[in-house]
C-alpha positions in Angstrom: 140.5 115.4 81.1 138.7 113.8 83.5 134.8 112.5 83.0 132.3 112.2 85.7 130.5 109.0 86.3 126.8 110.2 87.7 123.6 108.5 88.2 121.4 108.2 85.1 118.0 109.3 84.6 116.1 105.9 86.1 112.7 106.7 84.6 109.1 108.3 85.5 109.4 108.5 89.7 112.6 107.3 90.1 114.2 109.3 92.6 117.0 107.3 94.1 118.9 104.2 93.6 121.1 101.3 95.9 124.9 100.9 94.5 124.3 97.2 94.1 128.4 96.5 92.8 130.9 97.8 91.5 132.3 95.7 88.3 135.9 97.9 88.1 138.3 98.7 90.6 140.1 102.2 91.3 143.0 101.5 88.7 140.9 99.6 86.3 141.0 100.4 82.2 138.1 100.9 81.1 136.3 100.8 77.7 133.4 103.1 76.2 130.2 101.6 76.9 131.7 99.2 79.2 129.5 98.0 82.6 131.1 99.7 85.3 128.5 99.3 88.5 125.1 98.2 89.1 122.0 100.0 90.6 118.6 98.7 91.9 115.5 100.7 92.3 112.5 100.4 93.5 111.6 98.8 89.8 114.6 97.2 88.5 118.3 96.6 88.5 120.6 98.4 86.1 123.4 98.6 84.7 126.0 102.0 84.2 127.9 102.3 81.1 131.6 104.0 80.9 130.4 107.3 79.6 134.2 107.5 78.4 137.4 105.7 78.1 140.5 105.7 80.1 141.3 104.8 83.9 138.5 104.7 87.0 140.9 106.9 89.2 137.7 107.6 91.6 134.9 105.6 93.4 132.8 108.3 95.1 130.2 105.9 96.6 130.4 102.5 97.9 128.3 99.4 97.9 125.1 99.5 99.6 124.6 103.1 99.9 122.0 105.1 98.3 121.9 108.1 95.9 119.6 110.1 94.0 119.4 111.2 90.0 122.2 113.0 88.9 124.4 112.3 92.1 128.3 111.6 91.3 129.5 107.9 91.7 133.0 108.3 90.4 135.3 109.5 87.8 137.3 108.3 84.2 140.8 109.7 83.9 142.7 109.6 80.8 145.7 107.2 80.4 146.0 103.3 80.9 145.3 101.0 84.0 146.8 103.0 87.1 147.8 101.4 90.8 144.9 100.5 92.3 143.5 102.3 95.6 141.1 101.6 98.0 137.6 102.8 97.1 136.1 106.2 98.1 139.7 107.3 98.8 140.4 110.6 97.4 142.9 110.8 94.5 146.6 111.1 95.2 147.7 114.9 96.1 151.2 115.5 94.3 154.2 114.3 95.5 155.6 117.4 97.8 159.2 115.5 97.6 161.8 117.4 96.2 162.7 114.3 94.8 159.7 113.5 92.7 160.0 113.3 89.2 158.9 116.4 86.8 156.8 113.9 85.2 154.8 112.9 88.1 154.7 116.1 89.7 153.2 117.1 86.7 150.4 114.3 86.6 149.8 114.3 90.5 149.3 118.4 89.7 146.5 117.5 87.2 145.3 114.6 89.2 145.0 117.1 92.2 143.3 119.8 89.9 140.6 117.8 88.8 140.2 116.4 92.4 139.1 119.9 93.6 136.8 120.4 90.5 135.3 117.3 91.7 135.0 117.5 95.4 132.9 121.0 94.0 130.5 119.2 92.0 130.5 116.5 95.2 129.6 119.2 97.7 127.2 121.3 95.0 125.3 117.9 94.3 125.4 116.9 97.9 124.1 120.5 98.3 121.1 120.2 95.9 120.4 117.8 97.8 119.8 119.1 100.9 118.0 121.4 99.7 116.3 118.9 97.7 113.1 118.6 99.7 112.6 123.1 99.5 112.5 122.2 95.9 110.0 119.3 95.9 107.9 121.1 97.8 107.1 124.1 95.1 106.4 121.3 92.2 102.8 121.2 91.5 100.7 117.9 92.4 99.7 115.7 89.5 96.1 116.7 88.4 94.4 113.6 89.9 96.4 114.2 93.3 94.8 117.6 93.1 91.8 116.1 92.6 92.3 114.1 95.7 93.1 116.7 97.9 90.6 119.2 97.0 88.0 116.2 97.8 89.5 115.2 100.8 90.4 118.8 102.1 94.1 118.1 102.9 96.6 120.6 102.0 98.9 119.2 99.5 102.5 120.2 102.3 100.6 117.2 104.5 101.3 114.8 102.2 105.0 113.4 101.0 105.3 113.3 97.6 107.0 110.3 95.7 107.1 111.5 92.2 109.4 113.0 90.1 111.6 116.0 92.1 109.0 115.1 94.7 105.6 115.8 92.6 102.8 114.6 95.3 101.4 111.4 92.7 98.0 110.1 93.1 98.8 106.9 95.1 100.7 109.1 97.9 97.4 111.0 98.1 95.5 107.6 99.2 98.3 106.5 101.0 98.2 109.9 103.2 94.1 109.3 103.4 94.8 105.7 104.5 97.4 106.6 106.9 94.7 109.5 108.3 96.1 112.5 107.1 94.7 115.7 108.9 92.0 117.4 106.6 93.3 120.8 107.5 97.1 122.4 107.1 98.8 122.2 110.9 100.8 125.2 111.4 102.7 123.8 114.0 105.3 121.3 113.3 104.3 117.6 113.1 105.6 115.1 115.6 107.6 112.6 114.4 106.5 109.3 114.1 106.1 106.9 116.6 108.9 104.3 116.3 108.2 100.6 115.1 108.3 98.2 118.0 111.8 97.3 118.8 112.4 93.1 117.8 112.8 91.0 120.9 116.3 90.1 121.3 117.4 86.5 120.3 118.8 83.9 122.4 122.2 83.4 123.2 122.4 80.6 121.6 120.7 81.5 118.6 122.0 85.0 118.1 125.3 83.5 116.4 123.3 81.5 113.7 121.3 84.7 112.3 121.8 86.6 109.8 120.5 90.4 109.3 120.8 91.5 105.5 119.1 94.9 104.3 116.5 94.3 102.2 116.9 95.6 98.8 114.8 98.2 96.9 113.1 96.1 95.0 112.1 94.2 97.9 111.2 96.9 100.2 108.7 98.5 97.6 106.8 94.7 96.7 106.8 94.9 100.6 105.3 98.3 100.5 102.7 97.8 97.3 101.7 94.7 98.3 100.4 96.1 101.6 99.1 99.6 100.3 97.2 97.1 97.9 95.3 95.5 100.6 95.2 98.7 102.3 93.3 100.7 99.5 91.4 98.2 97.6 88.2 96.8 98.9 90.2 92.7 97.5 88.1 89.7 97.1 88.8 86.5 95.1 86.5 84.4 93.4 87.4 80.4 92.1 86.9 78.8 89.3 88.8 75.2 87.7 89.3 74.6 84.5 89.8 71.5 82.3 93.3 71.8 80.6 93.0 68.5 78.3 91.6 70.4 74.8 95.0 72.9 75.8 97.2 70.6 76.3 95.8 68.2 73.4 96.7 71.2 70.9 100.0 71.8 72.4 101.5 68.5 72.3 99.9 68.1 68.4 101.3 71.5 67.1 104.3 72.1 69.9 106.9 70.6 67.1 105.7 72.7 64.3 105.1 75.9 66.5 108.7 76.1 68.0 110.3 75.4 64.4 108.0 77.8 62.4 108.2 80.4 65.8 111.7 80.1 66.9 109.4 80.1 70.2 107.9 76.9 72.5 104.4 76.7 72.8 103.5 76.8 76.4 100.1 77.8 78.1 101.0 81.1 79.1 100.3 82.4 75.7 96.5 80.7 75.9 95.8 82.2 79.2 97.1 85.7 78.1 94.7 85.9 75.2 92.0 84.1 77.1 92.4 87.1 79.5 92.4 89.6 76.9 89.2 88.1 75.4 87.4 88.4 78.5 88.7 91.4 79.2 86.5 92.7 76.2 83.5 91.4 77.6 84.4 92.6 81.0 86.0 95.9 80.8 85.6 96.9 84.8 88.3 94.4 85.3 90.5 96.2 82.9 90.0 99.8 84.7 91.2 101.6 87.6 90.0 103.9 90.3 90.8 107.4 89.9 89.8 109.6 92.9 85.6 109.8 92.1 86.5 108.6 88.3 86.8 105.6 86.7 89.0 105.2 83.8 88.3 102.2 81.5 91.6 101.5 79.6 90.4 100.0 75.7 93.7 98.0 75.2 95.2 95.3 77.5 98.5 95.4 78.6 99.3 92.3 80.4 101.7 91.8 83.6 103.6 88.6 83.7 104.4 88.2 87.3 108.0 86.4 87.4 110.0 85.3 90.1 113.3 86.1 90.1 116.7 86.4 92.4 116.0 89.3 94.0 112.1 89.0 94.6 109.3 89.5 92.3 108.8 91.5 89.6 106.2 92.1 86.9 106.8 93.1 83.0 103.8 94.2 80.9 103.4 92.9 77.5 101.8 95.4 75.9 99.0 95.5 73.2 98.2 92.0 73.8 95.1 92.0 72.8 95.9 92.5 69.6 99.1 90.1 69.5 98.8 86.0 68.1 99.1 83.4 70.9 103.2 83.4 69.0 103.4 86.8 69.2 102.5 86.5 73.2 105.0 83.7 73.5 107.8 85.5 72.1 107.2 88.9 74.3 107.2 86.6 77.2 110.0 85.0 76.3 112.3 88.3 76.1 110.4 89.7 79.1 111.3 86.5 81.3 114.8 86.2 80.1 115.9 89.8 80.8 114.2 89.3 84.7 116.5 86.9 85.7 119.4 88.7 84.0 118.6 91.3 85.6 118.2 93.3 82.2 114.5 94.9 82.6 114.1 98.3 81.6 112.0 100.5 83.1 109.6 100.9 80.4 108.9 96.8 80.3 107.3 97.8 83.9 105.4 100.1 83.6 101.6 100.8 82.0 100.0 97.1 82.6 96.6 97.0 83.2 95.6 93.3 84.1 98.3 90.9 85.4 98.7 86.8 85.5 100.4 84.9 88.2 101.5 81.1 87.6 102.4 80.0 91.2 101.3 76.7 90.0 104.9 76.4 88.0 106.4 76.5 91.7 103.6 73.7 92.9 100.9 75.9 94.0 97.8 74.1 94.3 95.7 77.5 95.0 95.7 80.5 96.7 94.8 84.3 96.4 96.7 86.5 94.9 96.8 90.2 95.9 96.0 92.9 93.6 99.0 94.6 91.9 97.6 98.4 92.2 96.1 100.5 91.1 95.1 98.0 89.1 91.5 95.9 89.2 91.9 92.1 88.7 94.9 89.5 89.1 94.8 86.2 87.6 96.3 83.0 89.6 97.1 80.2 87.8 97.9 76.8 89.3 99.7 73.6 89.5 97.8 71.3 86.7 96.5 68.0 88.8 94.8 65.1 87.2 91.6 64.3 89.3 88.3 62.2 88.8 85.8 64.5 87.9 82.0 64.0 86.1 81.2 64.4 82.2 78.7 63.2 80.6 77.4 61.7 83.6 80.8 59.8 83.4 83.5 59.8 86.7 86.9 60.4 84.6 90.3 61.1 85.1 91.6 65.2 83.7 93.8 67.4 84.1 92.3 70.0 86.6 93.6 73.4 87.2 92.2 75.9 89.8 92.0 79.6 89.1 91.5 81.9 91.3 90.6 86.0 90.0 91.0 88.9 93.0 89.4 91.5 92.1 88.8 95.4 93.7 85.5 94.9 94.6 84.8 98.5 94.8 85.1 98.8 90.7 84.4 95.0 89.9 80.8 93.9 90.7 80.8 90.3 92.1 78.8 89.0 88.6 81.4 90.7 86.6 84.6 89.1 88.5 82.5 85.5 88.2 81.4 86.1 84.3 85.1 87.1 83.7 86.4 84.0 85.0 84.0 81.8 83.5 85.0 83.2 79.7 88.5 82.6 80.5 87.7 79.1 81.4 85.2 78.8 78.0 88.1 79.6 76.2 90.7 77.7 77.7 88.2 74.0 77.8 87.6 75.0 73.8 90.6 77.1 72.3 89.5 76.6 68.9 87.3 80.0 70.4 90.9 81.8 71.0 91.7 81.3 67.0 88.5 82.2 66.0 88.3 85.5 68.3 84.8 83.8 69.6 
C-alpha cells in the first residue's frame, strides 16, 4: 500500500514552504525516518522524514516550487529500490502488451490504482487550495488585529491576512495602515497594484556575466521585516564604548577551567547576554512591545542571538536568560549556533524573543546601527574589539575598546531610558564581578 509524502505542519503562521531538494530519487529505497527532501520557510529550513518504508515511486513537486501545509510532495510504495524515472512523471500505467507478464500486469494494475487515488487527493488538495483564500477570509482576526481595525476604522476584508489559514495577525494590520489602507470597506473591486519599476536592461557585454537567482524564503522575509521595521518603528540608535580588559582578564584566567568543568568555551557572548538581561530589569521599556494603544511589558527575557549563516540571517531566542548562569548562556548558544548553520533550527528556537544581540564585530565591524527586529523594542550591536589610547586616571593608556551601539523604538523607549540601559550594560561589562553578584 502506498503512503503519501505531504507537507508537515511548519509552525504558528507558516503557510507555505520552497522545495529546497530532494535527497532520493524516483526508484530510491527508503528507510523509516529517513531525510527524504528539504523545505525553507519564511523561518527556517527543514527537513521531511520517510513517514514509511519501501520505494519513492512518486515526486509530485519539484525543486524550487512552492506549496502550502498539507499539500502532497510524493508517495512510498511497498517493495525494494525500483527503476528510476524522471521526477514529477506519473507512475507507469500497466503494460497493455499481450505479452506482459501476469506478474507485472499485476503490479503495473496496483501501481495504476493507487495512481488515480493519488491524482484524487492531488486535485482535492490542489482544490482546497483554490478555494483556500474563501476560507481564510471567514477566520476571525486575532484579538489585537481586532483591536487595530476597530481603532483605525478599516474593515478587516481590506487587509490580507498572514496568519494561520489566513487569520489577519496584528503586524498585517500595521502593515495595511502603513501601506494606507482605506478606512472604509470599498464595494467595488480594488485595482491591482501598480507594478514595480521594470530593471534597466544590462549591457551587452555584461548581460552574459550575470546571474539572476530567486531569492529564497528566508531571504525574502529578512528583506521584508527588516523594512516593515523601519517602516513602523519610530528607530534611533544611541552609542556607547566599553572597556573589555576586566572581561577579557577573567576569560583568559578561568577560560581552561570553564571549558573542562562546562564542556563549553568561555566566550563574551555569554557576559553580554546577562549584562543585557541585568539591564533589562532596570529598564523594562526596552524589554516591551507596542500593542495597538497598549504596551505590554514582558517580566522575563528571552534573548535573540542574531547569526549569520548560508542562506542569510537568522535569529534564535535563548529563552529564560535571565535566569540562566553565564555557562548555562554559553551552552544554549552553542546548540542554537550549531543547528543554524546546519540548517537544523526548529521553529520554536525562533520564535518568542524579546530583546536581541548582534556581534557584527566577529565579521570586523567597527560600528554601525542595527535595525530593530520587530515588534520588538531594543537591538544590541556589538563590535570588533580595538586596542586604542584612551584616558584613566588622568593617564593616556592603551585598551581594548569596543563600541556599542543600542536602536531603540523611540516611540516606547524614552531617550534617558535607551542611554541608562546602555550605560548598565557597560557597568557590568568594565566590572563583571557585578554579573556574579547579580549587582
Amino acid at each position: 500500500m502506498a503512503s503519501e509524502i505531504r507537507v508537515p505542519t511548519l509552525g504558528e503562521s507558516v503557510t507555505e514552504a520552497t522545495i529546497g531538494k530532494w535527497f532520493k530519487k524516483v526508484g530510491d529505497a527508503i528507510a523509516v525516518d529517513e531525510p527524504l527532501l528539504e523545505l525553507e520557510t519564511d523561518k527556517v529550513t527543514v527537513e521531511v522524514p520517510a513517514p514509511a518504508a519501501g520505494t519513492l515511486s512518486e515526486i509530485a513537486v519539484k525543486e524550487g516550487e512552492t506549496v502550502g501545509v498539507g499539500a502532497l510532495l510524493g508517495s512510498i510504495g511497498d517493495g525494494a529500490a525500483a527503476p528510476a524515472k524522471a521526477e514529477g512523471a506519473k507512475p507507469a500505467e500497466a503494460p497493455k502488451s499481450a505479452e506482459a507478464k501476469p506478474e507485472a500486469v499485476a503490479q503495473a494494475a496496483g501501481a495504476s490504482g493507487a495512481s488515480t487515488t493519488k491524482d484524487a487527493a492531488a486535485k482535492t488538495a490542489d482544490t482546497a487550495g483554490d478555494a483556500g483564500p474563501v476560507t481564510e477570509r471567514k477566520m476571525p482576526p486575532a484579538p489585537s488585529a481586532a483591536k487595530l481595525l476597530a481603532e483605525a476604522n478599516i474593515a478587516v476584508d481590506q487587509v490580507q491576512g498572514s496568519g494561520k489559514r489566513g487569520q489577519v495577525l496584528k503586524g498585517d494590520v500595521l502593515e495595511a495602515i502603513a501601506r494606507g489602507a482605506p478606512s472604509q470597506p470599498v464595494e467595488t473591486p480594488k485595482a491591482p497594484p501598480a507594478p514595480a519599476a521594470a530593471r534597466a536592461p544590462s549591457p551587452a557585454e555584461d548581460e552574459t556575466r550575470e546571474e539572476r537567482v530567486r531569492m529564497t524564503k528566508l531571504r525574502q522575509t529578512i528583506a521584508r521585516r527588516l523594512k516593515e521595521a523601519q517602516t513602523s518603528a519610530a528607530m534611533l540608535t544611541t552609542f556607547n564604548e566599553v572597556d573589555m580588559k576586566a572581561v577579557m582578564d577573567l576569560r583568559a584566567k578561568y577560560k581552561d577551567v570553564f571549558e573542562k568543568k562546562h564542556g563549553v568555551k568561555l566566550g563574551f557572548m555569554g557576559f553580554f547576554t546577562k549584562a543585557v538581561t541585568h539591564a533589562l530589569k532596570e529598564i523594562p521599556a526596552v524589554n516591551a512591545e507596542i500593542d495597538g494603544t497598549d504596551i505590554i511589558y514582558k517580566n522575563f527575557a528571552h534573548i535573540g542571538v542574531a547569526v549569520g549563516t548560508e542562506k542569510g540571517l537568522v535569529v534564535p531566542v535563548v529563552r529564560n536568560a535571565d535566569a540562566m548562569s553565564i555557562a548555562e548562556i554559553e551552552k544554549e548558544i552553542g546548540r542554537l549556533g550549531l543547528a543554524a548553520r546546519d540548517g537544523k533550527l526548529s521553529v520554536a528556537d525562533m520564535q518568542g524573543g524579546t530583546f536581541t544581540i548582534s556581534n557584527g564585530g566577529v565579521y570586523g565591524s567597527l560600528m554601525s546601527t542595527p535595525i530593530l527586529n520587530a515588534p520588538q523594542s531594543g537591538i544590541l550591536g556589538m563590535h570588533k574589539i580595538q586596542e586604542r589610547p584612551v584616558v584613566v586616571g588622568g593617564q593616556i593608556v592603551i585598551r581594548p575598546m569596543m563600541y556599542l551601539a543600542l536602536s531603540y523604538d523611540h516611540r516606547i523607549v524614552d531617550g534617558k531610558e535607551a542611554v541608562t540601559f546602555l550605560v548598565r550594560v557597560k557597568e557590568s561589562l568594565e566590572d563583571p564581578e557585578r554579573l556574579v553578584l547579580d549587582l
